[in-house]
KOLTI-667874 format. One line per field, with one value per residue: residue number from 0; x, z, y of N, C-alpha, C in turn. Coordinates in nm, 2 decimals, decimal comma. Example, Ala and Ser with C-alpha at 12.3 -4.5 7.8 and 13.67 -1.06 7.14 Angstrom:
seq	[0; 1]
n.x	[1,32; 1,28]
n.z	[0,78; 0,71]
n.y	[-0,57; -0,22]
ca.x	[1,23; 1,37]
ca.z	[0,78; 0,71]
ca.y	[-0,45; -0,11]
c.x	[1,32; 1,29]
c.z	[0,78; 0,79]
c.y	[-0,33; 0,00]
***
This chain:
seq	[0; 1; 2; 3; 4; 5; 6; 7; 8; 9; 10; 11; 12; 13; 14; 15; 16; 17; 18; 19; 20; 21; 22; 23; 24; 25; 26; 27; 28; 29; 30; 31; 32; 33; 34; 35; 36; 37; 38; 39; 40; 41; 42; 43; 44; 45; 46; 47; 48; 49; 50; 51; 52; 53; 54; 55; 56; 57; 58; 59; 60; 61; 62; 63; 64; 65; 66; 67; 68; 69; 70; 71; 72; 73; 74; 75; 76; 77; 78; 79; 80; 81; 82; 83; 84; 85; 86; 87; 88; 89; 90; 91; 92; 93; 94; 95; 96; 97; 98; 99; 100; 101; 102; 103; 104; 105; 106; 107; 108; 109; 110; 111]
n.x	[10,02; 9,77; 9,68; 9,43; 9,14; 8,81; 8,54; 8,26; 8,36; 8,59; 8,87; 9,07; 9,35; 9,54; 9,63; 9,84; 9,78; 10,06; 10,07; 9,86; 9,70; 9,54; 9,32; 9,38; 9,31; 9,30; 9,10; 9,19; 9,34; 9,15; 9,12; 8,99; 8,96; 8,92; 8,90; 8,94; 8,89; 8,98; 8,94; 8,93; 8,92; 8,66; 8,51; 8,70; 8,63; 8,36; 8,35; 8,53; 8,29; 8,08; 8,22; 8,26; 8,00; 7,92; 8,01; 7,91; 7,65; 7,70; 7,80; 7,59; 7,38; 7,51; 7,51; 7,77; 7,96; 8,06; 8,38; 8,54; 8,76; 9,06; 9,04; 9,08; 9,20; 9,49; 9,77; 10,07; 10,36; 10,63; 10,95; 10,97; 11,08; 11,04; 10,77; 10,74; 10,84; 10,67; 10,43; 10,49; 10,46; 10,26; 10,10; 10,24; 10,17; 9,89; 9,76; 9,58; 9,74; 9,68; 9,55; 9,81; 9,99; 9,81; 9,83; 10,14; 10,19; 10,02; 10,15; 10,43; 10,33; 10,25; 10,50; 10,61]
n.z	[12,55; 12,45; 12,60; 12,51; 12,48; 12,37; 12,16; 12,03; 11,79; 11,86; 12,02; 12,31; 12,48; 12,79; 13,08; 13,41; 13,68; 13,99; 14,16; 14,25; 14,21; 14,01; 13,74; 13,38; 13,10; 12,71; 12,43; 12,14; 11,81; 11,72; 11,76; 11,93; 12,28; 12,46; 12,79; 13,03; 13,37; 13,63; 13,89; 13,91; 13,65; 13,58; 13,64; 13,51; 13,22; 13,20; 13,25; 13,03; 12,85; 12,91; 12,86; 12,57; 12,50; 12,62; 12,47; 12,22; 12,22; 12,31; 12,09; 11,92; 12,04; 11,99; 11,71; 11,60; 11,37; 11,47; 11,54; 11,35; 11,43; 11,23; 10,98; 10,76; 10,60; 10,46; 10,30; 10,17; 10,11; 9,90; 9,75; 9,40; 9,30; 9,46; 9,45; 9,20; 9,26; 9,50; 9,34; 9,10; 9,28; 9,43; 9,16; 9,09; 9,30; 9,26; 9,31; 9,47; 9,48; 9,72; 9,86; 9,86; 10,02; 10,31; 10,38; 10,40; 10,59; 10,84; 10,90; 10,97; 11,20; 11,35; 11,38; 11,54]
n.y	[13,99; 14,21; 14,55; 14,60; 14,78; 14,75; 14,89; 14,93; 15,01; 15,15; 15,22; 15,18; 15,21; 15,11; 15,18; 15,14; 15,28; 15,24; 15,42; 15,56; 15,33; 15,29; 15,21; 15,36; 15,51; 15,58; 15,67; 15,62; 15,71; 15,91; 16,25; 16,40; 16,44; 16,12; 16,03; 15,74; 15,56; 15,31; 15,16; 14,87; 14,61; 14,54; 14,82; 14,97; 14,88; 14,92; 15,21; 15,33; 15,19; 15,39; 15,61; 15,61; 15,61; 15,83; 16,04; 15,98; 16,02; 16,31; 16,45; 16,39; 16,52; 16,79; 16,83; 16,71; 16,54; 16,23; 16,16; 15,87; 15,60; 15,50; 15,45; 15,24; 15,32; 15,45; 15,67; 15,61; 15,68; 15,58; 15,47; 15,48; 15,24; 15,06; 15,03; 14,94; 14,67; 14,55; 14,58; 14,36; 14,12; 14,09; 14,06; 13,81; 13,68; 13,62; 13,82; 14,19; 14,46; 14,61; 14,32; 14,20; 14,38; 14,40; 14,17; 14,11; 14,30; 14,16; 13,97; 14,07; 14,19; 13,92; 13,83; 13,99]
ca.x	[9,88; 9,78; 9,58; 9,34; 8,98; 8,73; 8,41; 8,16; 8,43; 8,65; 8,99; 9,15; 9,52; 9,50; 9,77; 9,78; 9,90; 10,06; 10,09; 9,72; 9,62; 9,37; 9,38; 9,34; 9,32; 9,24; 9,05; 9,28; 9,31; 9,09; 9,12; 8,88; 9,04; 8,81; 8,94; 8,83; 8,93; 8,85; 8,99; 8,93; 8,89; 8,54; 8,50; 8,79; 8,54; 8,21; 8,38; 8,52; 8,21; 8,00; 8,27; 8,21; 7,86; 7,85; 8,07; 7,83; 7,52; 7,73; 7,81; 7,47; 7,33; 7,56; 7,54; 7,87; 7,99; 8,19; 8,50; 8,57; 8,95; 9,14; 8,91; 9,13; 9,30; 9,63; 9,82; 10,19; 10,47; 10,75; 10,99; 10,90; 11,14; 10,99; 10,65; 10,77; 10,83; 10,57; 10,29; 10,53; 10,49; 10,18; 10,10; 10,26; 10,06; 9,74; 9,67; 9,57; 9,86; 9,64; 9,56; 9,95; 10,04; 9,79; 9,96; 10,26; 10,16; 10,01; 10,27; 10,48; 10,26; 10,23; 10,63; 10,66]
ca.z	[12,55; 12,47; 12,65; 12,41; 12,50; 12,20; 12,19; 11,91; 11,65; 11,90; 12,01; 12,42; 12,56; 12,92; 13,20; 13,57; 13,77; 14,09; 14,29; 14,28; 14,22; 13,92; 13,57; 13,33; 13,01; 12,65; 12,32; 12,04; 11,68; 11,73; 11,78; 12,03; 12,40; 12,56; 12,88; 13,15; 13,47; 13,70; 14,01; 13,88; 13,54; 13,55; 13,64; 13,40; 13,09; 13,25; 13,23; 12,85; 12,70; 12,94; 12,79; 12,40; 12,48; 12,62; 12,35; 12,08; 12,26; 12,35; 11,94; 11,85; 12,10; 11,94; 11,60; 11,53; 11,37; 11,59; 11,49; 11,35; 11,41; 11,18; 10,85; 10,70; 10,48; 10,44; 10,20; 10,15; 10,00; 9,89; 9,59; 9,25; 9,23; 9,56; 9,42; 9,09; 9,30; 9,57; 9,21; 9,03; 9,39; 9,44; 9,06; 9,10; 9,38; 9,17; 9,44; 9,44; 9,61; 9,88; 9,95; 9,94; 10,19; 10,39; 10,42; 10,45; 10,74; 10,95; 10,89; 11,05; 11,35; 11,40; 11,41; 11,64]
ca.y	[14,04; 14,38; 14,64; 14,71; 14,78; 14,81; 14,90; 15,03; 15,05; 15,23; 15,13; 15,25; 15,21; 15,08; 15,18; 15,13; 15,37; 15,19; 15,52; 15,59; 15,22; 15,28; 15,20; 15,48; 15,54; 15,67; 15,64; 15,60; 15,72; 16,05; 16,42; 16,45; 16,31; 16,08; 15,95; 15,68; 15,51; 15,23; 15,08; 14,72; 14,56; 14,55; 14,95; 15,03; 14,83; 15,00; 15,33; 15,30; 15,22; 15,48; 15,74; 15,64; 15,65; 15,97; 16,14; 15,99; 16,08; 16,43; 16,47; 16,35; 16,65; 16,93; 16,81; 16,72; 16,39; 16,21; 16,11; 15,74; 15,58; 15,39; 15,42; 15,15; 15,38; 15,58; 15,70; 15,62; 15,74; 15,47; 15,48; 15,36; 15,08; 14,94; 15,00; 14,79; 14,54; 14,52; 14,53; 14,25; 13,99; 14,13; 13,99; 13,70; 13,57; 13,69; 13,92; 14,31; 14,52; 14,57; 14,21; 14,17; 14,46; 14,38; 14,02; 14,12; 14,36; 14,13; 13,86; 14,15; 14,20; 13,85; 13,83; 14,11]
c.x	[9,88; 9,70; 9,49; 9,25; 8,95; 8,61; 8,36; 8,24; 8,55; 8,72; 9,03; 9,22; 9,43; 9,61; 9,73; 9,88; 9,93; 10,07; 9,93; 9,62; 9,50; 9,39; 9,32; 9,37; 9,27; 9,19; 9,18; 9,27; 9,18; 9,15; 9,12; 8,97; 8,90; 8,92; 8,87; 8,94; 8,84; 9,00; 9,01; 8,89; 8,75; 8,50; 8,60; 8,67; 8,42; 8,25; 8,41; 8,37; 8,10; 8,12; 8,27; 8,06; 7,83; 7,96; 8,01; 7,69; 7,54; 7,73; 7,68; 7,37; 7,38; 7,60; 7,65; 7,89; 8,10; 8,28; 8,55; 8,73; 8,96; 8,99; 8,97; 9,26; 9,40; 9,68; 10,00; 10,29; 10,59; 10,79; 10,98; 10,98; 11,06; 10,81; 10,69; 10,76; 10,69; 10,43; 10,36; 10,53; 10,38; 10,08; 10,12; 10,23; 9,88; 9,69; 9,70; 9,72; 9,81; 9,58; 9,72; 10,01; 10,05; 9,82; 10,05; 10,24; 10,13; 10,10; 10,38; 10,45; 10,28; 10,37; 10,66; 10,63]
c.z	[12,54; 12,54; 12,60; 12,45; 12,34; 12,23; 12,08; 11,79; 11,72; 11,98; 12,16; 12,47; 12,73; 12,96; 13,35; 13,62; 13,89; 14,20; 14,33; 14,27; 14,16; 13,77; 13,48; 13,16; 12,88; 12,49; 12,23; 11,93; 11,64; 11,76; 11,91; 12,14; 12,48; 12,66; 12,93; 13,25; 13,55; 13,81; 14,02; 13,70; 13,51; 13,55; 13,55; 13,28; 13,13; 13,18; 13,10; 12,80; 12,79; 12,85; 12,59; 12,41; 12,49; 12,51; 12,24; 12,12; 12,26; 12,14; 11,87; 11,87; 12,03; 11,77; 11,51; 11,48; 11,43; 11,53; 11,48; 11,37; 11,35; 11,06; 10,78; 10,58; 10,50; 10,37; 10,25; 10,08; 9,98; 9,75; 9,47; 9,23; 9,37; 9,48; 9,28; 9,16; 9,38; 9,39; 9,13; 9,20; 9,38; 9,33; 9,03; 9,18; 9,33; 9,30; 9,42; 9,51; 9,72; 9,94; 10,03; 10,04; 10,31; 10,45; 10,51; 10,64; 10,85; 10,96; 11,00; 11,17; 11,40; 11,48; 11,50; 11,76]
c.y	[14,19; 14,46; 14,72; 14,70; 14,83; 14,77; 14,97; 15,07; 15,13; 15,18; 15,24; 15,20; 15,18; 15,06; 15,19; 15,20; 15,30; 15,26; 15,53; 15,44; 15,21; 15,26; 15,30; 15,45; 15,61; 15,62; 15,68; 15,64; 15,87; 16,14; 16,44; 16,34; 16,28; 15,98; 15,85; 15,60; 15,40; 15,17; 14,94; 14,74; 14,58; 14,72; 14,98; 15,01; 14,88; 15,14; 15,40; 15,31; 15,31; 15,60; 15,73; 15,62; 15,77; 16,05; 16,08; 16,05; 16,27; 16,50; 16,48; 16,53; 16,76; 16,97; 16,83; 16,58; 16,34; 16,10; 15,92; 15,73; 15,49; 15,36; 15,31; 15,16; 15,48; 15,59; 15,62; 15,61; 15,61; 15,54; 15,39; 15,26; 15,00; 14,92; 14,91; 14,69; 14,48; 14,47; 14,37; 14,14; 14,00; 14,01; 13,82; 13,56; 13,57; 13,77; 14,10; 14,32; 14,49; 14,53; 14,21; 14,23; 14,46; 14,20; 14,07; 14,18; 14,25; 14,03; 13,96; 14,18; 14,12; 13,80; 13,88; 14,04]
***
């Protein structure tokens, strides 16, 4: 199981500290650090989505746009005989590349 919180399109890590006995953590995939905390489960998930509310309400106030995570897209570099190949499988299942990629990937995750 993972410790992901998500809320509003926005993705937080979740660790427990056992010295201090609270669980803490942080928004993911941004710039900007938004933390939160909670003593229990339920105050940990209170706390998260009171902290991406007040940093969109706080952004909205200072007219900034506030930072999406994980647009869907990245770039990446490989070498041209792998890209021959990935386009010729790719092809061969009648699928874009990046259907096939995104296959492959999660096939990968699901392995892990």
């Amino acid at each position: 199981m993972k410790n992901i919180l998500k809320y509003k399109g926005y993705a937080g890590n979740v660790n427990f500290d056992s010295d201090d006995k609270v669980f803490h953590g942080r928004v993911l995939g941004i710039t900007d650090v938004i933390g939160f905390e909670g003593t229990s489960v339920t105050e940990l998930e209170k706390d998260f989505h009171e902290a991406i509310d007040d940093y969109l309400e706080t952004c909205l106030k200072i007219d900034k746009k506030p930072e999406k995570p994980f647009s869907g897209r990245f770039m990446l570099r490989i070498p041209s005989e792998l890209h021959s190949v990935i386009a010729l499988e790719a092809r061969k299942q009648k699928k874009s590349i990046n259907a096939w990629i995104s296959e492959v990937c999660k096939s990968a995750i699901k392995a892990h």
